[in-house]
C-alpha positions as CSV (number, residue, x, y, z in Angstrom):
1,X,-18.7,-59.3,21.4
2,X,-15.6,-59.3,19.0
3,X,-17.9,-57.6,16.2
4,X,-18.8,-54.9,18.9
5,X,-15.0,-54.4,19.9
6,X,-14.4,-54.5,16.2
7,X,-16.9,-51.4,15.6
8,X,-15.5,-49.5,18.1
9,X,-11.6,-49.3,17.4
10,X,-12.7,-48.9,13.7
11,X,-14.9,-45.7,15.1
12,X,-11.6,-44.7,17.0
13,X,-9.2,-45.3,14.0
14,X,-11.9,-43.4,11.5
15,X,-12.1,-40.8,14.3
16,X,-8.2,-40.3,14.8
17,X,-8.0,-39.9,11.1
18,X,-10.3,-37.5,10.4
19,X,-8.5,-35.4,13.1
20,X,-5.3,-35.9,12.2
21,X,-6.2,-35.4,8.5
22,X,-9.2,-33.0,8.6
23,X,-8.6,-29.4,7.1
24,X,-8.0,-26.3,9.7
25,X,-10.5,-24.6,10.6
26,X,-11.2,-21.6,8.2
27,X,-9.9,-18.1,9.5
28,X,-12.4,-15.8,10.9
29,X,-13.8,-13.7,8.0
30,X,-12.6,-10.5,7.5
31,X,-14.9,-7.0,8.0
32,X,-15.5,-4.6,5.4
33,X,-13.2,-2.2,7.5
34,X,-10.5,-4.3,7.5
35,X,-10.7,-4.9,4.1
36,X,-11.2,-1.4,3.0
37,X,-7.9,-0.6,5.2
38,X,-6.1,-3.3,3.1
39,X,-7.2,-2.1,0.0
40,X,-6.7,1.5,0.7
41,X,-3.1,0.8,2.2
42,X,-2.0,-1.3,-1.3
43,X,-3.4,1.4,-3.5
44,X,-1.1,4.0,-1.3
45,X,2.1,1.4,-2.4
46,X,1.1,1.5,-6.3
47,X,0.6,5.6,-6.0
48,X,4.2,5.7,-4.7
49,X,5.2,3.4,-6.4
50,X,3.7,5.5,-9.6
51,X,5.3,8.5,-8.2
52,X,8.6,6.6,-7.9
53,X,8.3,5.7,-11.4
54,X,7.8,9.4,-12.5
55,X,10.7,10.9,-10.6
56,X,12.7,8.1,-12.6
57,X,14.3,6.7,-9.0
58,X,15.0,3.3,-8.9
59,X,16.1,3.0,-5.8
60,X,13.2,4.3,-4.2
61,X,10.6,1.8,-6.5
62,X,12.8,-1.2,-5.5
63,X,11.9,-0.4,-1.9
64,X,8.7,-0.9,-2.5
65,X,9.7,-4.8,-3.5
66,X,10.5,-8.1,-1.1
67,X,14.1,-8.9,-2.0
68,X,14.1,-12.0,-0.5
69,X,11.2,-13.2,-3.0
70,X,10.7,-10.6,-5.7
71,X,10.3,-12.2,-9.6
72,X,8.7,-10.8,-12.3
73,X,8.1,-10.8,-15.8
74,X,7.4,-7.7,-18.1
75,X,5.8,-9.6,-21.2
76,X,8.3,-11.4,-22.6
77,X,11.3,-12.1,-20.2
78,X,11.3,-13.2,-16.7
79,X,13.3,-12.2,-13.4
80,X,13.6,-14.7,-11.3
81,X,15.3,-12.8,-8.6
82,X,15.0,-9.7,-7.1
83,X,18.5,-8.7,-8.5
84,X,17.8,-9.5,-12.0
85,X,14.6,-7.2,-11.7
86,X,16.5,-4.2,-9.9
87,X,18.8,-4.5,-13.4
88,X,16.3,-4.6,-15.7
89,X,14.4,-1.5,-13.9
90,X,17.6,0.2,-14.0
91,X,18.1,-0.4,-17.7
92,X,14.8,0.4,-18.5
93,X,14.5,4.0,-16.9
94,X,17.7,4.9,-18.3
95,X,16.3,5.0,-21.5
96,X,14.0,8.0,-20.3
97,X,14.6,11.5,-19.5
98,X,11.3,12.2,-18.4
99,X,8.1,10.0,-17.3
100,X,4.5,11.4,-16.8
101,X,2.5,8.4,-15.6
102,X,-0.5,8.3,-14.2
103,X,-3.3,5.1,-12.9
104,X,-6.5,4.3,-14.6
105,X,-8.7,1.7,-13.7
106,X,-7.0,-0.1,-10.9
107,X,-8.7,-2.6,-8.7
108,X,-8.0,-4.0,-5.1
109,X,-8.5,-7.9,-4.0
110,X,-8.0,-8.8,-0.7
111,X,-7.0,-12.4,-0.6
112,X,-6.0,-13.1,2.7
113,X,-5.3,-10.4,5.6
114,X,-1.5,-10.2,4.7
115,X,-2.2,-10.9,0.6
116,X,-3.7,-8.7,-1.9
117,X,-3.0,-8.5,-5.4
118,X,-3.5,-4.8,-6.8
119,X,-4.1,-5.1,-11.0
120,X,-4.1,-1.5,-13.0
121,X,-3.6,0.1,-16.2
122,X,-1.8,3.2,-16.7
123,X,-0.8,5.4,-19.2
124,X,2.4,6.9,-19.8
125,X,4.1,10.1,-21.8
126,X,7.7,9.3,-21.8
127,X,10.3,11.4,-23.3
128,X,13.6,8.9,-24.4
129,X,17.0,10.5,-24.0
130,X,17.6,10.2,-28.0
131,X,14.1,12.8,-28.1
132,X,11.3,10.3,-28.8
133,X,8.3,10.7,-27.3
134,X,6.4,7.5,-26.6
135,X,2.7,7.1,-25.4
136,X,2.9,3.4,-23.4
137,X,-0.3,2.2,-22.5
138,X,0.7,-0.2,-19.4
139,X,-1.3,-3.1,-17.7
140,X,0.3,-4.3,-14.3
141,X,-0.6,-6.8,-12.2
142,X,1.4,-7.0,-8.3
143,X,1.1,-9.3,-5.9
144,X,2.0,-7.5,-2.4
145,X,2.1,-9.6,1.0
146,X,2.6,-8.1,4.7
147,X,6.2,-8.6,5.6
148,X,7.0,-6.9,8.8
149,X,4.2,-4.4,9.1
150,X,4.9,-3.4,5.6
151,X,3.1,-4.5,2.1
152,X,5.8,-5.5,0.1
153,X,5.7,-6.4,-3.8
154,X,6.8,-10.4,-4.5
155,X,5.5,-10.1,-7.8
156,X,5.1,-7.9,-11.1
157,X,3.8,-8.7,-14.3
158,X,3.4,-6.2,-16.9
159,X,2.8,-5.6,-20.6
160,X,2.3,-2.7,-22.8
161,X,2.0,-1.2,-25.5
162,X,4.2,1.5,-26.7
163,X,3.1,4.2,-29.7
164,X,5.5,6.8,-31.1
165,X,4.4,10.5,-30.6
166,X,7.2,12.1,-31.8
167,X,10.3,10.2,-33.3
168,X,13.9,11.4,-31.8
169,X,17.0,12.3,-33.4
């Protein structure tokens, strides 16, 4: 009798473990519309934010970014903030006068139904304000989640490479 009563609370205990410790239940799986939807609506975010980026507005392409968790890194430094990232954007498209940019080969993966992370190249003609003309070859990689209805950017990474077309005065 005390082996049988031993059995059972050890079935209970085992039992109240693995529901207290088991994982969630997986969410349901996502349909190909909904994930089409997803990927169509972050590729309209990194079109705007390329056309941003062309009209040489920063405060338009940091709209496009979470500041309550926006980093980054652009190759060789990091922005842990959102602020340090604005500055450096800033900086960076005051060195232009003029930016003709457009995607190539850009890809869409859903990761969750509020997570996608959008990876492209592009290419870039930019004319510097001392005259140089520069060819950049970019390859970006941005993390975007759902905030508020809204696919926002809470991560950048990019590198390039930049070739002189035409060297400035």
């Amino acid at each position: 009798m005390k082996a049988l009563l031993a059995a059972i609370a050890l079935f209970v205990v085992l039992g109240l473990g693995f529901l207290l410790y088991s994982s969630p239940p997986a969410p349901p799986e996502m349909t190909e519309a909904e994930i089409a939807q997803i990927e169509a609506e972050v590729a309209a975010v990194a079109d705007q934010l390329m056309t941003a980026m062309n009209n040489l507005d920063t405060e338009v392409a940091a709209a496009y970014y979470d500041p309550s968790s926006m980093h980054g890194n652009d190759g060789a430094t990091y922005y842990a903030t959102y602020d340090e990232w604005v500055a450096h954007n800033e900086e960076l498209f005051g060195r232009f006068e003029e930016l003709n940019a457009e995607w190539r080969n850009t890809r869409v993966d859903v990761l969750a139904p509020d997570v996608a992370l959008f990876v492209g190249q592009n290419e870039v003609i930019a004319k510097q304000v001392t005259g140089a003309e520069t060819n950049i070859q970019g390859y970006i990689t941005l993390v975007l989640r759902r905030i508020d209805g809204a696919w926002k950017i809470i991560h950048q990474a990019s590198v390039g490479r930049w070739t002189a077309i035409e060297e400035g005065t």
